[in-house]
C-alpha positions in Angstrom: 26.9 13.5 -6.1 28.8 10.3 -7.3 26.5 7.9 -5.6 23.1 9.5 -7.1 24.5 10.5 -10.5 25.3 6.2 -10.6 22.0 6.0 -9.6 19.9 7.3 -11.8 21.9 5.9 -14.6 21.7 2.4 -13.5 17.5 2.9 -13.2 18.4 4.7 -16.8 20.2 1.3 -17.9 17.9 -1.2 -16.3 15.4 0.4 -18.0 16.3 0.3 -21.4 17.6 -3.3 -20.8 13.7 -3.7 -19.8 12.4 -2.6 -22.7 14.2 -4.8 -25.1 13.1 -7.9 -23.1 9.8 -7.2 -23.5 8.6 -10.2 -24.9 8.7 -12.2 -21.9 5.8 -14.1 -22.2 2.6 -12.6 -20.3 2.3 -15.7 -17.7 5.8 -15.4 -17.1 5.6 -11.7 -16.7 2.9 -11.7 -14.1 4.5 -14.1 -11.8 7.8 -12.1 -12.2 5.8 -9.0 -11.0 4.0 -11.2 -7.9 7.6 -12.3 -7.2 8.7 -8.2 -6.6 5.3 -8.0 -4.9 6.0 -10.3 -1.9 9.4 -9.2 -2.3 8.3 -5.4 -1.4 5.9 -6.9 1.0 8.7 -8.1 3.4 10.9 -5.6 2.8 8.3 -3.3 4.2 7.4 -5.0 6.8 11.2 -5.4 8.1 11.4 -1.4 7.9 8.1 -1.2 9.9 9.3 -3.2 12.7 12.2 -1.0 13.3 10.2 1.3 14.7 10.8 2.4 18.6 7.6 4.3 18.7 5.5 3.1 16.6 2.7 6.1 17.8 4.8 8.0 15.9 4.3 5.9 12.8 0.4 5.9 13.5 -0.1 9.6 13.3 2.7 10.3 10.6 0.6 8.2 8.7 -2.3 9.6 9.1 -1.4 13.3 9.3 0.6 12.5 5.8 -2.6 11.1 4.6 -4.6 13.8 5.1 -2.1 16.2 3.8 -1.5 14.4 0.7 -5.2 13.8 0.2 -5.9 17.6 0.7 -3.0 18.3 -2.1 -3.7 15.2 -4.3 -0.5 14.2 -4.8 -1.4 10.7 -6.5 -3.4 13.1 -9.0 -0.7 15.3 -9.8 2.1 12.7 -10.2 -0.7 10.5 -12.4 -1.1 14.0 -14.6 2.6 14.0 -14.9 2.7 10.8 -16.2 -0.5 10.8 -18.8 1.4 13.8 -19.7 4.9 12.2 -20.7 2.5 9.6 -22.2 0.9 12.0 -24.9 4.1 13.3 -25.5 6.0 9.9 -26.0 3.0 6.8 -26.1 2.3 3.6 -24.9 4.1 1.4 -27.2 4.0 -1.9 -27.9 1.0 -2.7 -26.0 2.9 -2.5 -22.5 1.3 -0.8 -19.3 0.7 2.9 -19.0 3.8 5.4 -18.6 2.2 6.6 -16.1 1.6 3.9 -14.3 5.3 2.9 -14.8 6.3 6.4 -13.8 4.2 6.6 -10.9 5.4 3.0 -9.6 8.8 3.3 -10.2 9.2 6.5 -8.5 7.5 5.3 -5.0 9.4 2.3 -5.2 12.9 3.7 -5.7 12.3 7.6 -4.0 10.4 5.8 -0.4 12.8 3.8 2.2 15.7 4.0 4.2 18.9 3.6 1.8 17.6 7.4 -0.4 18.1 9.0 2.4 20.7 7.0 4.6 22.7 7.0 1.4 22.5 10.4 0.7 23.3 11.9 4.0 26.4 9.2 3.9 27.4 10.9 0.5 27.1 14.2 1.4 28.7 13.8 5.1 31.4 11.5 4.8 31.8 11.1 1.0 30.9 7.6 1.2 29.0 6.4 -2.2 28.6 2.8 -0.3 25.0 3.3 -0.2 23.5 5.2 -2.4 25.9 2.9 -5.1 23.9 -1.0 -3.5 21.0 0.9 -4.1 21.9 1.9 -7.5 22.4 -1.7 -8.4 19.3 -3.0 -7.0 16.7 -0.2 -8.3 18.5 -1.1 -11.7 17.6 -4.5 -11.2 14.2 -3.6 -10.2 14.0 -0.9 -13.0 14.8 -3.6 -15.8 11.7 -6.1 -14.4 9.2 -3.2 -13.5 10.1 -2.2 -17.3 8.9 -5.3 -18.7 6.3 -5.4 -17.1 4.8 -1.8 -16.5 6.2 -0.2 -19.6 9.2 2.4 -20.3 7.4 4.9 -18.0 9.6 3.5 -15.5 12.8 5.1 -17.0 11.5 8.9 -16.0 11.7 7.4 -12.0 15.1 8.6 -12.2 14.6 12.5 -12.5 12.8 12.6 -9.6 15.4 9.6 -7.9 18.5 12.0 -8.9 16.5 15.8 -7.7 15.9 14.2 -4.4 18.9 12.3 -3.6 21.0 15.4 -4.6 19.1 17.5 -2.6 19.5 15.8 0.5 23.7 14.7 -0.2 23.7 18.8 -0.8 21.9 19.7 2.5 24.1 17.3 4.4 27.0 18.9 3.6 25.7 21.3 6.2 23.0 18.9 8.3 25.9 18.2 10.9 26.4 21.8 12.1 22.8 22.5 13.4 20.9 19.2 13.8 22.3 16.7 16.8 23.3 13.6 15.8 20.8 11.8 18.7 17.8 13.6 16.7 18.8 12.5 13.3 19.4 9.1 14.2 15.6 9.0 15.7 14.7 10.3 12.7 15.9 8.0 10.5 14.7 5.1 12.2 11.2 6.3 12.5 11.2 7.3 8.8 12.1 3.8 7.6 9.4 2.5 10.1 7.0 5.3 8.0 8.3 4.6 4.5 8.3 1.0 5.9 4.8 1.0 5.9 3.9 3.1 2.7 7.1 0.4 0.6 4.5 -2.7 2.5 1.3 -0.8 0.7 3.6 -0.6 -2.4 3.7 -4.3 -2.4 -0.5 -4.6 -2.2 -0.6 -2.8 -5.1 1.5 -4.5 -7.2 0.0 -7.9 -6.0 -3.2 -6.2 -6.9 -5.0 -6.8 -4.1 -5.9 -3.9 -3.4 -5.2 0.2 -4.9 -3.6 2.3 -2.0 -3.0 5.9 -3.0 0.5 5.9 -2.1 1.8 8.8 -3.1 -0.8 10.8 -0.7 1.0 9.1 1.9 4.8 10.7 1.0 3.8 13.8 3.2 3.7 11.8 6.2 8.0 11.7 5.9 7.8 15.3 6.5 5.6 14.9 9.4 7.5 12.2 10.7 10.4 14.7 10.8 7.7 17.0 13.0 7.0 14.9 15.5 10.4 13.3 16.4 11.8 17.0 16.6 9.3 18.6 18.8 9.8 15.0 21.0 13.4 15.3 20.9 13.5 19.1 22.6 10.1 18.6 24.7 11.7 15.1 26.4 
C-alpha cells in the first residue's frame, strides 16, 4: 500500500501548496489551466491510440454511457461535492469544491498508471508506478488548486479507496486470471480511459461540458468484453 498511501499524500500536499498560491493573477491562472487542458488533450489521445481493437473502445463507451447515464453518476459525485461545500465553503472567491472535487478525481482516478501501478504494487511490490504518478497528480493537484479551488484536495479519498483496492485484489489476481487476458485488458482500458482523460481535456478547455463521470462505467464493460473475447477466440 506504499505506493497509494504516497499518493494520496502528495495530491494532499500539492493541494495545500495550491491553496496558498492562490493569488496568481486571474489571466495567468486561466492560461495555466489551458496549458493542463492541451496537456490532457494529448495525453488522452496517446492512450486512445493504443488500442488493438478499437470496436472494443466504441461499445465500452457507449455501453458505459448508458450505464452511467441510467445511474447518474456525474449527479451523485456533483451531490458529494455541493455537500463537502456546505459543510466547509467556497472560500476566497475560488471555483466550486465541487467542481474541484469532481475534476480532480476523473483526472487522477481514470488512466493507465492507477491501475498499472496498483496491480505492480500489489503483485511484485513495486511502488515504481503508483510513486511517478504520485509526483505528477501532486503537481497537477497544486495548479488544479489554484485554479478550481481546495475541492481538489478530497480527490485523494477516492484516489487512495481505489488504488488500495485494486494493489489488495492483486495480491490474488495472478492465481485465477491469465496473464494474456490481463494484458488485453489493460491495453484496451487505457485506450477507454484514453478517451474519457481526451474529454477531460475539452472540459477544462471549456469547449464543450462532457458528463464524464457517466462514462467511468464503461472500464467495467471494457473488462466484459475483452473477457468473454478472450475465452470465445
Amino acid at each position: 500500500m506504499l505506493g497509494t498511501i504516497v499518493n494520496g499524500l502528495l495530491i494532499i500536499v500539492g493541494s495545500l501548496l495550491g491553496k496558498l498560491l492562490h493569488r496568481i493573477p486571474e489571466g495567468m491562472k486561466g492560461t495555466v489551466m489551458h496549458g493542463i487542458g492541451l496537456a490532457v488533450v494529448v495525453l488522452g489521445l496517446q492512450m486512445g491510440f493504443k488500442s488493438e481493437n478499437f470496436l472494443i473502445v466504441i461499445l465500452s463507451l457507449v455501453f458505459g454511457a448508458v450505464i452511467g447515464e441510467y445511474c447518474k453518476l456525474e449527479d451523485k459525485l456533483n451531490q458529494l461535492g455541493a455537500w463537502l461545500e456546505t459543510k466547509i465553503g467556497k472560500g476566497n472567491g475560488q471555483g466550486s469544491i465541487s467542481e474541484g472535487f469532481v475534476t480532480a478525481t476523473l483526472i487522477f482516478v481514470i488512466g493507465a498508471m492507477a491501475i498499472i501501478g496498483s496491480l505492480d504494487s500489489g503483485i511484485r511490490g513495486d511502488h515504481d508506478v503508483l510513486l511517478t504518478k504520485a509526483i505528477i497528480d501532486g503537481f497537477t493537484a497544486l495548479i488544479l488548486t489554484t485554479t478550481l479551488g481546495i475541492g481538489v484536495i478530497f480527490s485523494a479519498i477516492p484516489v487512495m479507496l481505489y488504488e488500495g483496492a485494486i494493489a489488495s485484489f492483486a495480491t490474488q489476481i495472478d492465481r485465477f486470471i491469465p496473464q494474456a487476458l490481463m494484458d488485453s485488458f489493460i491495453v484496451e482500458m487505457t485506450a477507454t480511459g484514453g478517451v474519457m482523460i481526451f474529454a477531460i481535456g475539452l472540459n477544462l478547455l471549456g469547449l464543450i461540458k462532457i458528463r464524464v463521470a457517466n462514462l467511468l462505467p464503461g472500464i467495467i464493460v471494457c473488462a466484459l468484453i475483452v473477457t468473454i473475447i478472450h475465452f470465445v477466440s
